[in-house]
BADREN-320454 format. One record per residue (C-alpha): residue in one letter; x, y, z. Coordinates in steps of 0.25 Angstrom, whole numbers, plus 5000, padded with zeros to 4 digits. Each point is the difference from the previous one (the first is absolute). Layout:
AXYZ;...
// end
This chain:
X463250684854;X500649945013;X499249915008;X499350015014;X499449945011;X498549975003;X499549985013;X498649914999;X499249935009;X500349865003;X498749904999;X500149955015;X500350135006;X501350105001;X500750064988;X501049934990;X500950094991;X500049984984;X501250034992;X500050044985;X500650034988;X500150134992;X498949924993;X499149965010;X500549865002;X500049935011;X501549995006;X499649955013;X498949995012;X500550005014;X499749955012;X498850055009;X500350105008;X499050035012;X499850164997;X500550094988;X500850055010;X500949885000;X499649984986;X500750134997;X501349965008;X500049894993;X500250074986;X501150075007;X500849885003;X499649954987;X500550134994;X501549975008;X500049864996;X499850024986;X501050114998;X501349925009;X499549865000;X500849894994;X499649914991;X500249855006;X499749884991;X499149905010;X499549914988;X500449864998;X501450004997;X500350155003;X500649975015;X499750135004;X501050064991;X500150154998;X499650054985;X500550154996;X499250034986;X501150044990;X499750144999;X500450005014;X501149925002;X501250104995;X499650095012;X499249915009;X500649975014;X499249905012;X500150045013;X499649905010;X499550045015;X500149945012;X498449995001;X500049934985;X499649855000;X500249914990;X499349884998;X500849924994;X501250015008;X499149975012;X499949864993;X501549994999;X499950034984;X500850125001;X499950114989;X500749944988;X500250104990;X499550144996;X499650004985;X499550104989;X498650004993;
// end
């Protein structure tokens, strides 16, 4: 079973979004958001992100270096937009290296 969203409300007022598993495991809890309204755009872009987003290493060490999972990598390709940021390059690290989980 897939997992799915949850919208609940948040103890000091608004909504926050939960996600889990196919299990019923917590995956995540979002930000508030101030009515399901924007609760529910928010599980839109969160639904875009998670399907196109790439995965960037911020961890000690990881110099914001881009990781493609193996099971990927014979046929991932990144893209990079005009609008992406990158943290690390705006510290003058620069992306080092792509490497494979």
């Amino acid at each position: 079973m897939a997992g799915h969203f949850e919208i609940i409300d948040a103890p000091d007022g608004g909504f926050r979004v939960r996600l889990l598993d196919g299990t019923g495991g917590l995956v995540a809890v979002s930000v508030k958001y101030p009515t399901k309204e924007a609760a529910v755009a928010g599980i839109s872009w969160t639904r875009e992100v998670a399907g196109t987003g790439l995965i960037r290493d911020m961890s000690r060490g990881g110099h914001g270096e881009l990781i493609i999972p193996k099971s990927r990598a014979a046929h991932a390709t990144v893209r990079f937009h005009s609008h992406t940021r990158f943290p690390a390059a705006d510290r003058g690290a620069g992306v080092r290296r792509v490497r494979s989980l």
